[in-house]
C-alpha positions in Angstrom: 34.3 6.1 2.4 32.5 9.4 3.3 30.4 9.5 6.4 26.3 9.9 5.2 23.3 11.5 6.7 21.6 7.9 6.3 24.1 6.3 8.2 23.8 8.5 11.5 19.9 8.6 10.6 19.9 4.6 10.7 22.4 4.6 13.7 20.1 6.9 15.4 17.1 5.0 15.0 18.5 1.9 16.3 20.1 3.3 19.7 17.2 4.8 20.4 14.7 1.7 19.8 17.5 -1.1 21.1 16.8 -3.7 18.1 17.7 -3.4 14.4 14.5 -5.5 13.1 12.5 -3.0 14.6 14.6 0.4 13.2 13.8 -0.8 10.1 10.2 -1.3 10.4 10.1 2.0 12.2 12.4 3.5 8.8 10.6 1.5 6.4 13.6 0.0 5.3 14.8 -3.8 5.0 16.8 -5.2 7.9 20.1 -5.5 5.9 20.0 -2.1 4.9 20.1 -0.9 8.3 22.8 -3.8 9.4 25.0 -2.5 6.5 24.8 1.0 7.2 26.0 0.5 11.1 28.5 -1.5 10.1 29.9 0.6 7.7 29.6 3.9 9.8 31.7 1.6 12.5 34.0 0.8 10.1 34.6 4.2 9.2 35.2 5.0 12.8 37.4 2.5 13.5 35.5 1.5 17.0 32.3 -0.9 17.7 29.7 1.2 18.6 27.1 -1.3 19.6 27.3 -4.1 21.8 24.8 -7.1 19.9 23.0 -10.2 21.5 20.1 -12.2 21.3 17.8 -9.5 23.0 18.8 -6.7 20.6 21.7 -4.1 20.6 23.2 -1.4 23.1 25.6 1.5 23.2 29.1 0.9 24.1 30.7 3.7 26.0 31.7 5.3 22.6 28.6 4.5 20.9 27.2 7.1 23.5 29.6 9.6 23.0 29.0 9.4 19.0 24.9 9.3 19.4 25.7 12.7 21.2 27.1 14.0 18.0 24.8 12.5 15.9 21.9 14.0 17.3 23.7 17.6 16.7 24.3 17.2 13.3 20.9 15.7 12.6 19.1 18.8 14.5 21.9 21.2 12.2 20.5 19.6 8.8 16.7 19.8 10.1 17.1 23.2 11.3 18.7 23.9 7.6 15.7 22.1 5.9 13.1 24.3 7.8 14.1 27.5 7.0 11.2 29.6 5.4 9.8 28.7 2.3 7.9 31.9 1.9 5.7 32.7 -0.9 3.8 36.2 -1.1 0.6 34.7 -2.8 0.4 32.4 0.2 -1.6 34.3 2.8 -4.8 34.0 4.5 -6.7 31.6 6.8 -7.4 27.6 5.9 -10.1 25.9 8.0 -8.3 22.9 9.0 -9.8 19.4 10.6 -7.7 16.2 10.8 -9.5 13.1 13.0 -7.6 12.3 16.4 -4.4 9.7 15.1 -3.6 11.9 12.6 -3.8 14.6 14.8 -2.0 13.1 17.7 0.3 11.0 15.6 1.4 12.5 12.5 0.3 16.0 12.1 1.7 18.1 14.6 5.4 18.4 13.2 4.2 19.3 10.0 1.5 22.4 11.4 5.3 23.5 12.9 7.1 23.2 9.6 3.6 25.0 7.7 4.4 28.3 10.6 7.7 28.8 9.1 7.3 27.7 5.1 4.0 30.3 5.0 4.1 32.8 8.1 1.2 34.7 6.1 -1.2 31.8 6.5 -3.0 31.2 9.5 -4.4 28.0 10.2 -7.5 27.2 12.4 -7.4 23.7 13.4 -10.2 21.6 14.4 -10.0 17.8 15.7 -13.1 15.9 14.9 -14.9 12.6 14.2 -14.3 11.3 10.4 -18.5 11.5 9.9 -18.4 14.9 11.6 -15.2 16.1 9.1 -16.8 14.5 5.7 -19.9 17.0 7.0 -18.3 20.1 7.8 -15.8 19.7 4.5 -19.8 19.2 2.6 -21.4 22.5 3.9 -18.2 24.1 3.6 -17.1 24.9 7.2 -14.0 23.6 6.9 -11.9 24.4 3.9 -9.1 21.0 4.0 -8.8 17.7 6.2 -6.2 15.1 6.9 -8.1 11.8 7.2 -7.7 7.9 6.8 -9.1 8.2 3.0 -10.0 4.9 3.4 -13.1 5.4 6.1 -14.1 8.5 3.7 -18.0 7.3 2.6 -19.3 10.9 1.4 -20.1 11.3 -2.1 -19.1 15.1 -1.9 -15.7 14.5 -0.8 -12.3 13.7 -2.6 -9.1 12.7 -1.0 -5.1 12.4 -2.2 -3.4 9.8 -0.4 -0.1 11.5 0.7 1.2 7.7 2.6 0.3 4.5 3.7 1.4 3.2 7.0 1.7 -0.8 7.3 -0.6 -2.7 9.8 1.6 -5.0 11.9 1.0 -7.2 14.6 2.1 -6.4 18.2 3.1 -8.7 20.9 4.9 -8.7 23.8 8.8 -9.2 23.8 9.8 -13.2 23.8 6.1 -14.3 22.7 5.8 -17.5 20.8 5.1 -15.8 17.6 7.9 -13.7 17.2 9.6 -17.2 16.1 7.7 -17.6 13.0 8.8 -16.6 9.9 5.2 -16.0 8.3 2.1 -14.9 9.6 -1.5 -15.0 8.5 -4.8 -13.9 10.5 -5.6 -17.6 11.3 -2.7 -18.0 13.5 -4.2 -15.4 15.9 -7.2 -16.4 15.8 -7.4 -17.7 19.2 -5.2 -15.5 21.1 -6.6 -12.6 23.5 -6.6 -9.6 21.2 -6.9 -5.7 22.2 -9.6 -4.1 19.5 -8.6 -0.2 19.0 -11.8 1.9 18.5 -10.9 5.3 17.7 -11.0 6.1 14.6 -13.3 3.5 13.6 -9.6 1.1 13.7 -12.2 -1.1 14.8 -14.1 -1.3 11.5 -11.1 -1.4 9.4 -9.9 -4.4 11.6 -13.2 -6.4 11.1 -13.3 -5.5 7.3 -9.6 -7.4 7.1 -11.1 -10.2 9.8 -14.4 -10.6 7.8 -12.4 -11.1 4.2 -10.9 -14.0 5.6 -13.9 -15.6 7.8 -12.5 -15.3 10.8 -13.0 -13.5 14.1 -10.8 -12.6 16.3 -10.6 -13.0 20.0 -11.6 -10.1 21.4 -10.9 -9.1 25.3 -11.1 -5.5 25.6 -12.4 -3.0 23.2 -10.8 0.2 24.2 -10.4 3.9 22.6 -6.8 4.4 24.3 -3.5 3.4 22.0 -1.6 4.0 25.3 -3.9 1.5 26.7 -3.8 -1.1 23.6 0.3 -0.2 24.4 0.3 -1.5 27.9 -2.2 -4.5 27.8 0.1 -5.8 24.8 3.5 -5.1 26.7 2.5 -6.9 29.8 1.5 -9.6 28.2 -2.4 -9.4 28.5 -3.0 -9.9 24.3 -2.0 -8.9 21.1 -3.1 -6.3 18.4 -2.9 -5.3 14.8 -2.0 -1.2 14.5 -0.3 0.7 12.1 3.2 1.7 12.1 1.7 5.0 12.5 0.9 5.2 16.3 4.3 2.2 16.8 6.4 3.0 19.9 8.7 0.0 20.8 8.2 0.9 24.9 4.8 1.1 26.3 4.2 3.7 29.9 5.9 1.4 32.0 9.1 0.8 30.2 8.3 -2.5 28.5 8.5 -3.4 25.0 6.8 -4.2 22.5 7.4 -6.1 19.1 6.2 -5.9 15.6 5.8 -8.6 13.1 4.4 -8.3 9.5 1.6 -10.1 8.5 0.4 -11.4 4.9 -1.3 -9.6 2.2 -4.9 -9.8 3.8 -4.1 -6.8 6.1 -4.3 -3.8 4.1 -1.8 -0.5 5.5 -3.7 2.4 6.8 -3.6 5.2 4.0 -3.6 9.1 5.4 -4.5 11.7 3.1 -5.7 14.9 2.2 -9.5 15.5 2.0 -11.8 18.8 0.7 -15.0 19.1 -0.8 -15.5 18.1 -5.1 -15.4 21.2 -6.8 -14.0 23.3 -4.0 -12.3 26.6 -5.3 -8.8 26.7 -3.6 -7.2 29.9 -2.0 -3.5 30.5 -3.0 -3.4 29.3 1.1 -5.0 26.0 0.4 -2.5 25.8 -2.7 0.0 26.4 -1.2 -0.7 23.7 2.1 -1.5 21.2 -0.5 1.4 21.8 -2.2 3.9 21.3 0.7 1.8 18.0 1.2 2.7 16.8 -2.4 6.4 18.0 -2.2 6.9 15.9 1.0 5.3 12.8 0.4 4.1 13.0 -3.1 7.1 13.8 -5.1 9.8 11.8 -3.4 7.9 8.7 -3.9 7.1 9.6 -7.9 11.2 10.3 -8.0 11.6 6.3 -6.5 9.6 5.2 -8.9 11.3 6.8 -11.9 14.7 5.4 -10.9 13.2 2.0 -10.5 
């Protein structure tokens, strides 16, 4: 048995978040798949490289030492994925806006990767309002947006939805909740519940709420994810959030736990947006195109070996 790239990616992931339920969320992968890949990996090493209880897994002393060595093969294969994909049509400047989680969430990796795929295309990157985007991208002073296509409203502008990232419920570690198997919207009706508000999450959470005639119990409405992150680690509530803006530790070293809900909450699609009949620059080709090859095709390939 040959050692894999998805083996030290899986063992990665779960050293660094502690629990294998919530690696796989975080990789969008089933639980098993992630148990079988660790096991196999220690089975091709010959040593244990986990230590596993109820509260989740941790590093034995040669678990360490490997995650060392995984981490530098890992950075090897990036740094041999990110070498220049240059393309002398692809020059020029592209008016750029994504709305604050995508921008503080998701975007700035791939801006990095853009620099060295195109180093003849200059970017100029704004962070607004989703209203304030849908305008500029209408009178044209913005050329392209990432958005949640979702919120888009203006007739004028057209989207491509490059992902969707899975709304799950957080909780604090050990709540009562993490011990049932399904959950629906009515079982958290009554608990204290943190309401998100940038980026209209709000909205989208009462649309999902409002669908199933219920409301939820709301103690603090609050703009700050770090904020939602701490009130829900220590315990004060609950939320709903996309895997998106998930980190299993909140400021002060606490965790915090996912579980999915049923069908009722919708994921959080992210996508990109530009005005209907906009002519496109062999820059904006060429930024849409890396957009597609990254998300787009891999998921069209899944499907055609399904």
């Amino acid at each position: 048995m040959a050692l894999t790239l998805k083996q030290l990616r899986y063992f990665v992931a779960t050293a660094e978040i502690g629990q294998v339920s919530q690696a796989a969320i975080y990789l969008n992968i089933s639980q098993s798949a992630v148990t079988t890949a660790v096991r196999d990996l220690e089975a091709l090493l010959g040593v244990e490289l986990f230590v596993r209880s109820t509260q989740g897994v941790s590093l034995t002393e040669r678990g360490r030492h490997f995650l060392n060595h995984a981490y530098q093969v890992l950075r090897s294969v990036d740094d041999a994925l990110d070498l220049p994909h240059t393309d002398d049509e692809a020059e020029g400047q592209v008016r750029f806006a994504a709305s604050y989680t995508v921008q503080g969430y998701f975007l700035p990796y791939h801006l990095q990767r853009l620099s060295q795929w195109y180093p003849k295309i200059s970017m100029a990157l704004f962070e607004y309002e989703r209203a304030h985007i849908e305008e500029r991208l209408a009178d044209d002073s913005i050329d392209m947006a990432i958005v949640l296509t979702d919120n888009l409203t203006h007739p004028d502008i057209v989207s491509e939805r490059l992902f969707a990232s899975e709304r799950r419920l957080w909780l604090p570690s050990h709540h009562s909740l993490t011990k049932k198997t399904a959950l629906h919207l009515r079982d958290l009706a009554n608990e204290p519940f943190i309401m998100l508000t940038v980026d209209e999450a709000d909205q989208s959470a009462m649309r999902y709420w409002n669908r199933e005639k219920l409301q939820p119990n709301v103690i603090l409405r609050t703009s700050s994810v770090e904020s939602v992150r701490s009130m829900v680690a220590n315990g004060s509530g609950i939320a709903i959030l996309s895997d998106l803006v998930y980190r299993p530790w909140s400021l002060e070293g606490k965790r915090i736990d996912t579980h999915a809900l049923d069908d009722s909450v919708l994921p959080m699609s992210v996508g990109l947006a530009w005005r209907k009949g906009k002519s496109f620059t062999p820059a904006m080709k060429a930024i849409r195109e890396y957009f597609k090859q990254v998300f787009l095709t891999p998921q069209q390939n899944v499907l055609k070996r399904s």
